[in-house]
TORKOL-4160 file (C-alpha; in steps of 0.2 Angstrom, whole numbers, padded with zeros to 4 digits, m for minus):
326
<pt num="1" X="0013" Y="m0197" Z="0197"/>
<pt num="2" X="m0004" Y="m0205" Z="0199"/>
<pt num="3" X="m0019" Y="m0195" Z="0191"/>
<pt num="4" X="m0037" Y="m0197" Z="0203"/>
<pt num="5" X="m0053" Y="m0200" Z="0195"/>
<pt num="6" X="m0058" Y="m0179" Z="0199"/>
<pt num="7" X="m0042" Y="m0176" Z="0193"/>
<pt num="8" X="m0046" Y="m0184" Z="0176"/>
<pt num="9" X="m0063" Y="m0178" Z="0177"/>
<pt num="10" X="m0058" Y="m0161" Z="0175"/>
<pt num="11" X="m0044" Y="m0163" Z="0160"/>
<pt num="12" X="m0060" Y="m0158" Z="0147"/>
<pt num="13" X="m0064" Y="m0144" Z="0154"/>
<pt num="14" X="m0045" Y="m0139" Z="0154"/>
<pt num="15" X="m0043" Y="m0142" Z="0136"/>
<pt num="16" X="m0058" Y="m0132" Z="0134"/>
<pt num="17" X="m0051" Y="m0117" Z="0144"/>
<pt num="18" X="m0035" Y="m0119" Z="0137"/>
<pt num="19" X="m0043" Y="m0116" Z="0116"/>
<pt num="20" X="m0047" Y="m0100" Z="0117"/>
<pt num="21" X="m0032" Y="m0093" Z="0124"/>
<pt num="22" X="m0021" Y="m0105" Z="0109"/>
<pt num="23" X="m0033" Y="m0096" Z="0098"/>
<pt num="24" X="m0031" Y="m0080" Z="0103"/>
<pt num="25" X="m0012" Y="m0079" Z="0105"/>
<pt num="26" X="m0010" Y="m0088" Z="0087"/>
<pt num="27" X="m0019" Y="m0072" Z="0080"/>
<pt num="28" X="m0017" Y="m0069" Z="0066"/>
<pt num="29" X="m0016" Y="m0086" Z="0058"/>
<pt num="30" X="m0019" Y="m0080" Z="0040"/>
<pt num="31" X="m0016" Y="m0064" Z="0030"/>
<pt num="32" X="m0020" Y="m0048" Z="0038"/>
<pt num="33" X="m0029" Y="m0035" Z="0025"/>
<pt num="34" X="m0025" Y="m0017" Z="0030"/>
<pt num="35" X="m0038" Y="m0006" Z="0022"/>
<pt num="36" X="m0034" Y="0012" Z="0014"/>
<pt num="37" X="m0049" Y="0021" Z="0010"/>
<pt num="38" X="m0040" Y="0030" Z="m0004"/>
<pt num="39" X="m0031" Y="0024" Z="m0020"/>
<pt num="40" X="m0013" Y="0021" Z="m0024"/>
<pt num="41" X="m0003" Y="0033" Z="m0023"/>
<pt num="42" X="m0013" Y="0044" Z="m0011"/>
<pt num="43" X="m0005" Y="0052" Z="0006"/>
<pt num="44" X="m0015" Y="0039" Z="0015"/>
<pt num="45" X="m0007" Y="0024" Z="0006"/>
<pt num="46" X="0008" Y="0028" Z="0010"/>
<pt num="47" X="0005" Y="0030" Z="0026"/>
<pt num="48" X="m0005" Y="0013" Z="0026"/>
<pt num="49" X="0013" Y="0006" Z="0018"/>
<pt num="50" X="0022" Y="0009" Z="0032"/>
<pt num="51" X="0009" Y="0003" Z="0045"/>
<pt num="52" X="0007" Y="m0012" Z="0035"/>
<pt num="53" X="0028" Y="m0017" Z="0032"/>
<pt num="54" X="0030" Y="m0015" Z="0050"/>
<pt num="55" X="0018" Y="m0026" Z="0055"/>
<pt num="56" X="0019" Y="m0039" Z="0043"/>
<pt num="57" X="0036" Y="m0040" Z="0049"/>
<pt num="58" X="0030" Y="m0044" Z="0066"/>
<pt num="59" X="0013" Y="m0053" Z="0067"/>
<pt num="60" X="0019" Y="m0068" Z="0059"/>
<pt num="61" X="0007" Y="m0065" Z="0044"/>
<pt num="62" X="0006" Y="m0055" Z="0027"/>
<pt num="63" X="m0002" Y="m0037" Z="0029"/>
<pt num="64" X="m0008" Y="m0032" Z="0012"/>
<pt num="65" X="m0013" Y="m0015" Z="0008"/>
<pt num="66" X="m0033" Y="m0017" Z="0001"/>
<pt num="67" X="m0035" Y="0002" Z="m0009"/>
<pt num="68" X="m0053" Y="0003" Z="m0007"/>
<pt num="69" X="m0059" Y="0023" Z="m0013"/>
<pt num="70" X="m0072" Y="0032" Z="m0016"/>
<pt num="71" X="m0084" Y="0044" Z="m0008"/>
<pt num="72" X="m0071" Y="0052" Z="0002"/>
<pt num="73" X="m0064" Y="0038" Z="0009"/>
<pt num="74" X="m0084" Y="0033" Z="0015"/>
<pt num="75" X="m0083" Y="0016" Z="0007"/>
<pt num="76" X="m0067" Y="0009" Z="0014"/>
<pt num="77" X="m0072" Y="0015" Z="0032"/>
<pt num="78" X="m0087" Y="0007" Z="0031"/>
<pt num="79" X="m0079" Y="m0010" Z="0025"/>
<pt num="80" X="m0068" Y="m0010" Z="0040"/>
<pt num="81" X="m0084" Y="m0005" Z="0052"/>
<pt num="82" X="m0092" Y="m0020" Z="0044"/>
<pt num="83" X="m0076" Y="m0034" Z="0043"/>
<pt num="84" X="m0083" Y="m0048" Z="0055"/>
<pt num="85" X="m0067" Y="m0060" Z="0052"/>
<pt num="86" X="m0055" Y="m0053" Z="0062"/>
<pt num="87" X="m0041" Y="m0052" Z="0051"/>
<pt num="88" X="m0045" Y="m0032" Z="0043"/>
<pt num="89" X="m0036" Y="m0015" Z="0051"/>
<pt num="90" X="m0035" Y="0000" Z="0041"/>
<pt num="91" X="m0033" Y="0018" Z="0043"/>
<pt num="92" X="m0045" Y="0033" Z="0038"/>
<pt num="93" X="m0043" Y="0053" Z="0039"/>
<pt num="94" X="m0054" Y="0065" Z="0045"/>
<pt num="95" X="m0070" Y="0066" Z="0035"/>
<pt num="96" X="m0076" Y="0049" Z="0038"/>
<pt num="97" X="m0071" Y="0048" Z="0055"/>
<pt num="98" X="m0077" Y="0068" Z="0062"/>
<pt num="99" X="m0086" Y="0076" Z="0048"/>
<pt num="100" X="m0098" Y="0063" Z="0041"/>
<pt num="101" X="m0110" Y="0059" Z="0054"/>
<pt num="102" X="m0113" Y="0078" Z="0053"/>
<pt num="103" X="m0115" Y="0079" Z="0036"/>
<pt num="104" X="m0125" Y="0062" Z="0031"/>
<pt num="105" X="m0140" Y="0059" Z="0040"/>
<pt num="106" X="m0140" Y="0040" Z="0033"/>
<pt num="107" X="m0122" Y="0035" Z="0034"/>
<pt num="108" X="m0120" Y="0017" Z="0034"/>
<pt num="109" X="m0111" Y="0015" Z="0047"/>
<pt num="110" X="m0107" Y="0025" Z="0064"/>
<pt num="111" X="m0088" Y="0030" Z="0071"/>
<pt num="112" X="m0092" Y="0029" Z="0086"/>
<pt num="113" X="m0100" Y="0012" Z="0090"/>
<pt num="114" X="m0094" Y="0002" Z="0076"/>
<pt num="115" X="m0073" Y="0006" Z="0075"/>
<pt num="116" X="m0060" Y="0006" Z="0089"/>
<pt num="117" X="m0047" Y="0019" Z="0086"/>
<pt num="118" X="m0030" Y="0012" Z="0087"/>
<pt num="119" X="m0018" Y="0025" Z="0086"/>
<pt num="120" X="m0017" Y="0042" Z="0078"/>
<pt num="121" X="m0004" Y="0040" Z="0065"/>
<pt num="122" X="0002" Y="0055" Z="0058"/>
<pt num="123" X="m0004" Y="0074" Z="0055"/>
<pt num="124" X="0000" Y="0088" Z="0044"/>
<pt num="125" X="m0006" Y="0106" Z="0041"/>
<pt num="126" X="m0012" Y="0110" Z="0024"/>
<pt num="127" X="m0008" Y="0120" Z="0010"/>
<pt num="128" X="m0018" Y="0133" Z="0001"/>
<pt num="129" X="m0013" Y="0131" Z="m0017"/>
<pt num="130" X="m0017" Y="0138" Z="m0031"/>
<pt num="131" X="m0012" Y="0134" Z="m0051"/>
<pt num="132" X="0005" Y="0140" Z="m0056"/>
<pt num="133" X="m0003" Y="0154" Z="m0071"/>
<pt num="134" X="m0015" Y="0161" Z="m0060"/>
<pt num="135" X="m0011" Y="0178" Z="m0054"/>
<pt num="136" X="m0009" Y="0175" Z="m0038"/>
<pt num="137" X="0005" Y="0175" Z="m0023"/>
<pt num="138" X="m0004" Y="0179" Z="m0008"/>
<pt num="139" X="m0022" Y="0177" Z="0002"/>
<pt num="140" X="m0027" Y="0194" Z="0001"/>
<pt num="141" X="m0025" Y="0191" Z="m0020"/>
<pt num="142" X="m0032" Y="0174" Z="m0018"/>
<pt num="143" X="m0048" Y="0182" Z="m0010"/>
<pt num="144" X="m0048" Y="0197" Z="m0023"/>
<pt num="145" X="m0049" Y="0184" Z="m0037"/>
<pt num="146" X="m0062" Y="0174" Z="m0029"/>
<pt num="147" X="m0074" Y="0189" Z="m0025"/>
<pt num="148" X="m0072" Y="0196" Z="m0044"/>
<pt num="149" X="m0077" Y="0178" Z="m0050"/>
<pt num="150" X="m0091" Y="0174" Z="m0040"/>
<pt num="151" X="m0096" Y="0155" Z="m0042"/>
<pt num="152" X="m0082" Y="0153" Z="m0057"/>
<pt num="153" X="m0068" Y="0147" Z="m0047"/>
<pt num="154" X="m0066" Y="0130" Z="m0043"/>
<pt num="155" X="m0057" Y="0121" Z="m0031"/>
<pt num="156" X="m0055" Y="0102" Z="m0027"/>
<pt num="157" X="m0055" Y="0092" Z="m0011"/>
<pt num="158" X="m0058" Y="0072" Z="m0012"/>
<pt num="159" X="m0076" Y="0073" Z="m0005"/>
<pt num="160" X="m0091" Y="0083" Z="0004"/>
<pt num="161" X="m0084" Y="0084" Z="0023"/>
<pt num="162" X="m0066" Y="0079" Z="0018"/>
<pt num="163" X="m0054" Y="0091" Z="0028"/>
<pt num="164" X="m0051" Y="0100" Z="0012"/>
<pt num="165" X="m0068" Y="0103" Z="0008"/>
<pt num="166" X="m0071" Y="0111" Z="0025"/>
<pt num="167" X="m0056" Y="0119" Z="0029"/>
<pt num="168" X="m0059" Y="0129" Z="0011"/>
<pt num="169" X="m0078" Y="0133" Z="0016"/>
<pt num="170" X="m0071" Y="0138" Z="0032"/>
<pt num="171" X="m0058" Y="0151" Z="0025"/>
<pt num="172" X="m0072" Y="0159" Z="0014"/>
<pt num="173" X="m0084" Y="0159" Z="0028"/>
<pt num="174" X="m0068" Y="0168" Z="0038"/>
<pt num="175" X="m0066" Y="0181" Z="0025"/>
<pt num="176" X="m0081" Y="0190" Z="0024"/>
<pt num="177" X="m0093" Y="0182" Z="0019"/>
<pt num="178" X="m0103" Y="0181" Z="0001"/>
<pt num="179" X="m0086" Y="0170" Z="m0007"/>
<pt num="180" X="m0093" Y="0157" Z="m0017"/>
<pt num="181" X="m0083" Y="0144" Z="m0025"/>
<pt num="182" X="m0087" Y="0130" Z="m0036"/>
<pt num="183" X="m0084" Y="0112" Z="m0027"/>
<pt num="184" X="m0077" Y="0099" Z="m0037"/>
<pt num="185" X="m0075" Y="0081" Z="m0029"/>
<pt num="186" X="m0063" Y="0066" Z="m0032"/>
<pt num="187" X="m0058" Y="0050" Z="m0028"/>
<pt num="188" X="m0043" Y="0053" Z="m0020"/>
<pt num="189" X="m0027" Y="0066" Z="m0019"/>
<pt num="190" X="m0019" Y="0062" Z="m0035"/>
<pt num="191" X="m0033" Y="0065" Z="m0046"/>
<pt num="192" X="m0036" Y="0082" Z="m0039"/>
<pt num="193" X="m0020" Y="0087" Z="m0040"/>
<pt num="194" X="m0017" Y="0082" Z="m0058"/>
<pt num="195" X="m0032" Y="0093" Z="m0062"/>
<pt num="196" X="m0025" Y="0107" Z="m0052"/>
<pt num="197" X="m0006" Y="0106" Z="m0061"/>
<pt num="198" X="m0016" Y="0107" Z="m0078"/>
<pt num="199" X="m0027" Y="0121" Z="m0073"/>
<pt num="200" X="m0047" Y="0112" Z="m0072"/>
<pt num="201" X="m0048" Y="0117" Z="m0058"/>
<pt num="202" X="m0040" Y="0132" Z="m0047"/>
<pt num="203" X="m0037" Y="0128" Z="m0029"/>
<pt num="204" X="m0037" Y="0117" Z="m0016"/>
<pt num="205" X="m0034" Y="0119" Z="0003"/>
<pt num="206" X="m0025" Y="0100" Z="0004"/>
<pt num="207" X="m0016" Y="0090" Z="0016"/>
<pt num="208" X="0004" Y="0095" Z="0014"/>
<pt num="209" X="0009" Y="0077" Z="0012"/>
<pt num="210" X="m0003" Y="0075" Z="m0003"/>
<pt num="211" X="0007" Y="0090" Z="m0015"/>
<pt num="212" X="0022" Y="0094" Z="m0005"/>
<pt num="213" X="0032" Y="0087" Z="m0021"/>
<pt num="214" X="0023" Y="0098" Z="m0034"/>
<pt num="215" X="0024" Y="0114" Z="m0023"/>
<pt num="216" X="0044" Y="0109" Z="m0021"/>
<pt num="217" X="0044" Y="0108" Z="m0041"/>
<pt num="218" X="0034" Y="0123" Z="m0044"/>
<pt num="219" X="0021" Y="0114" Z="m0052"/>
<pt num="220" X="0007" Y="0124" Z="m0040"/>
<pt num="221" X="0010" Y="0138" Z="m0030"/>
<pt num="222" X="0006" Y="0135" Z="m0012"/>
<pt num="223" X="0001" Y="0154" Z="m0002"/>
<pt num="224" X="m0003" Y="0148" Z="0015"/>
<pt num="225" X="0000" Y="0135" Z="0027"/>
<pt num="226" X="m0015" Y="0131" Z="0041"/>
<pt num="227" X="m0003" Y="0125" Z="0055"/>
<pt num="228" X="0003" Y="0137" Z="0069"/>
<pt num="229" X="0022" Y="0141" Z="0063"/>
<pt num="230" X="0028" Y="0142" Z="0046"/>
<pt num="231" X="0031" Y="0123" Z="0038"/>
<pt num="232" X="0047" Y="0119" Z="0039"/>
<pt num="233" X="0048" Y="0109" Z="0021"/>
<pt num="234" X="0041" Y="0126" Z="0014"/>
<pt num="235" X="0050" Y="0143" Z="0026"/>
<pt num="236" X="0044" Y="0156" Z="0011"/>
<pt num="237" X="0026" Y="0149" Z="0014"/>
<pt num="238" X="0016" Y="0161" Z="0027"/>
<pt num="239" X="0002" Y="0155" Z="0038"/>
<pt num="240" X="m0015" Y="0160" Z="0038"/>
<pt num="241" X="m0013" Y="0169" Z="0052"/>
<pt num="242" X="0003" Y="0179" Z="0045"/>
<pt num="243" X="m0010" Y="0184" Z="0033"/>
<pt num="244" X="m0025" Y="0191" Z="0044"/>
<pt num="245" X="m0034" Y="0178" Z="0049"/>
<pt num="246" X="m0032" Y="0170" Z="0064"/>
<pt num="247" X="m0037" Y="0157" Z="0073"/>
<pt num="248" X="m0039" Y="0144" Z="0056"/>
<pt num="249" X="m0027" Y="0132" Z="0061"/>
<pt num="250" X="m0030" Y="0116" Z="0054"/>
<pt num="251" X="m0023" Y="0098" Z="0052"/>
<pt num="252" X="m0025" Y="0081" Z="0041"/>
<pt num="253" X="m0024" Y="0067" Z="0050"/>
<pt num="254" X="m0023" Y="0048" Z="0048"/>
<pt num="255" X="m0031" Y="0035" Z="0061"/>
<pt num="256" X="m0028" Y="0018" Z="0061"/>
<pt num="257" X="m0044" Y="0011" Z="0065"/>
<pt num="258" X="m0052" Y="m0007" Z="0069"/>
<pt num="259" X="m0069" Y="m0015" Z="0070"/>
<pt num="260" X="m0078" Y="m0014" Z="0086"/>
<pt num="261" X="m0078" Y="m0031" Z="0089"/>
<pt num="262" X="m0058" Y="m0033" Z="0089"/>
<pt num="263" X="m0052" Y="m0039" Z="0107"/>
<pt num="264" X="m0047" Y="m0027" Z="0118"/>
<pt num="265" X="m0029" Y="m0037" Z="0120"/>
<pt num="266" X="m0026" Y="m0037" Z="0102"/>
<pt num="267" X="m0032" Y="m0018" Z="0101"/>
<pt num="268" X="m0018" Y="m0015" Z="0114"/>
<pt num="269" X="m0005" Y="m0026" Z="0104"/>
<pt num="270" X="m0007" Y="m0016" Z="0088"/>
<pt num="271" X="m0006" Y="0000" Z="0093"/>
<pt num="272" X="0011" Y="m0004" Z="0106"/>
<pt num="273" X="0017" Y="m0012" Z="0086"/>
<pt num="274" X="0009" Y="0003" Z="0079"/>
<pt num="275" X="0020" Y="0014" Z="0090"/>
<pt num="276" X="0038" Y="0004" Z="0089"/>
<pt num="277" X="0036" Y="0005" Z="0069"/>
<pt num="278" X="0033" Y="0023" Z="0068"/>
<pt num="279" X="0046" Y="0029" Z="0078"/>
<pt num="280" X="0060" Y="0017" Z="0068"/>
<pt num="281" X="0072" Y="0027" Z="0060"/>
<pt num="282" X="0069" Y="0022" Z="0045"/>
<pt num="283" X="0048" Y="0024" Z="0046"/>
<pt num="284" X="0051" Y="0040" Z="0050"/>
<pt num="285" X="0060" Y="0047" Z="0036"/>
<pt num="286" X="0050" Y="0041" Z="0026"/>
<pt num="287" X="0034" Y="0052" Z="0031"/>
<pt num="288" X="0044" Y="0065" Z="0040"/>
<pt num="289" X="0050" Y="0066" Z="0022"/>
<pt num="290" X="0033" Y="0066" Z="0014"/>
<pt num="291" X="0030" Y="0080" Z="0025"/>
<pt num="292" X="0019" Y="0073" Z="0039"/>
<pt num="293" X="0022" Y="0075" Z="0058"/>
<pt num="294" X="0024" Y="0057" Z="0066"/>
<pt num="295" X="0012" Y="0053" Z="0082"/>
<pt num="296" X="0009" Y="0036" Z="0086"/>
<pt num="297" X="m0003" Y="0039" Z="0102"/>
<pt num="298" X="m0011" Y="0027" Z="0111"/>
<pt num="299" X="m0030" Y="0021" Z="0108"/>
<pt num="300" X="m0035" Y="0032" Z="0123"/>
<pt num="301" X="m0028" Y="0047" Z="0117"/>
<pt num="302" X="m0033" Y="0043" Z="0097"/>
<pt num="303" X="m0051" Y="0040" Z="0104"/>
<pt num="304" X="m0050" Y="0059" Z="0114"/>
<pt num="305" X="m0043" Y="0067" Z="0098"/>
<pt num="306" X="m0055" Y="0061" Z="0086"/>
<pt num="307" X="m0069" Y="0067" Z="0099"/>
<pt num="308" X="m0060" Y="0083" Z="0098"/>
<pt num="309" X="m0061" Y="0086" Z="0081"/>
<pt num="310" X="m0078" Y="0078" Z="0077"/>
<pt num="311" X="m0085" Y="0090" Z="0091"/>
<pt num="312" X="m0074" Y="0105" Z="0080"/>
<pt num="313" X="m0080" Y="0101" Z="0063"/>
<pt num="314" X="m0096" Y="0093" Z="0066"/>
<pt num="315" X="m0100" Y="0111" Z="0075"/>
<pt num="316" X="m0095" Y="0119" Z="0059"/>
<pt num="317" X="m0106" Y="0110" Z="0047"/>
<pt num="318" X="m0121" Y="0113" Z="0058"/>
<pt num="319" X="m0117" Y="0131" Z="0060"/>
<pt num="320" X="m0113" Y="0136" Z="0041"/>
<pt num="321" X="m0128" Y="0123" Z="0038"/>
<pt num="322" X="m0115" Y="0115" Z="0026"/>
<pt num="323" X="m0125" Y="0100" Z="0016"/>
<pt num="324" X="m0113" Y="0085" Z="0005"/>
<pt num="325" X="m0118" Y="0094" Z="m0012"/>
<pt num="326" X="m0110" Y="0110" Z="m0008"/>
């Protein structure tokens, strides 16, 4: 076959046209670093395992968990936001994502206009649970104890605007008013719970995945759930709601999340992996197990949740007028 000069003319601009799309379907074409904004051994982390496994077995490149923690998971969202080269995805949990830009005037970085939401992973109620020695077994003694000791109970979350900060300010604000508590923040779940098992601190309202274990050994006592229905790990434990106060229910979640540069296309590739890992047999044990409730959405229905909650909680911290150092 003969090639004509217009014919040769245009085989540059071919080339050209045909680089970019080479380019694009060879992503990623070096390790992938998935981001946890929390430290090892944290709920998030191990959520942010089974993300990662899955799709290092299927993009063609190594996914390595990067544990980046601190100021309640602030600092790792914010690297992701910021990551210009195209190979880091990550997760984060509500109080970076729907709490912060209520609570921090200056946040470095904005949820909405610099990360993409992939896919909402997984979500689970949370626990109210208290240290083992303490002389408590119920909400209405939980409040009892909190009222004669006003300011002198303490309980952990892993940061100002964290769902465990909020949700605890919420049940004190739902229970009459005038509870005071002492706030105590960490780094991540492990540290707080440690602290809770040795008695430093006395509480926490806490993510079910991130002490299901010690509540199973009877290392802390957990007296109420925040989801609609009992917990099916934990029957004996009853909902807030069982208890008098309605209308409290609550859950963690976990978002995989992107920079807001990332291509729509690859956006759209992650989370159709994203999904087909999660619902594997095996994936699924594993945080079924852990005590979370599988999702694996969409990015359409990930980006209408977050805006749910963020409208929910960001409401909250305006109308208690809750500020980061309480």
């Amino acid at each position: 076959m003969t090639l004509t000069r217009r014919g040769l003319a245009a085989l540059p601009v071919l080339a050209l046209a045909a680089g970019p799309a080479r380019a694009q379907a060879a992503w990623p074409d070096r390790p992938v670093r998935f981001v946890v904004p929390f430290p090892g051994g944290s709920s998030p982390d191990l959520t942010g395992r089974v993300v990662a496994e899955h799709l290092g077995k299927v993009l063609g490149q190594p996914v390595v968990v990067d544990n980046r923690a601190g100021a309640g998971g602030n600092i790792g969202t914010d690297f992701i936001a910021k990551a210009t080269d195209g190979h880091v995805i990550g997760l984060s949990i509500n109080g970076p994502l729907s709490t912060a830009p209520a609570l921090y005037p200056n946040l470095p970085y904005d949820p909405v206009k610099d990360l993409i939401a992939v896919s909402l992973l997984v979500r689970g109620p949370q626990f109210l649970v208290v240290n083992k020695d303490l002389p408590i077994t119920d909400l209405a003694g939980f409040l009892a104890e909190v009222r004669a000791n006003p300011g002198k109970l303490a309980f952990g979350s892993v940061g100002s605007g964290s769902g465990g900060h909020l949700g605890m300010l919420d049940l004190l604000a739902r229970s009459g008013g005038g509870l005071e508590m002492l706030h105590v923040a960490y780094r991540g779940f492990p540290a707080a719970t440690l602290d809770l098992v040795a008695g430093r601190i006395q509480a926490m309202m806490v993510t079910t995945a991130a002490v299901l274990p010690q509540v199973q050994a009877g290392q802390i006592r957990a007296i109420a759930v925040t989801s609609a229905d009992r917990f099916a790990p934990t029957p004996q434990v009853p909902t807030l709601a069982e208890q008098g106060l309605p209308n409290a229910e609550s859950y963690g979640w976990q978002i995989m999340v992107v920079p807001a540069s990332t291509p729509a296309e690859r956006v759209a590739r992650l989370a159709a992996e994203v999904q087909r890992g999660l619902r594997e047999p095996a994936a699924r044990q594993r945080l079924e197990g852990a005590g979370f409730e599988v999702m694996a959405t969409t990015p359409a229905e990930a980006a209408a949740f977050l805006a749910q909650e963020t409208e929910r909680w960001g409401g909250m911290i305006r109308r208690l007028n809750i500020r980061p150092e309480d």
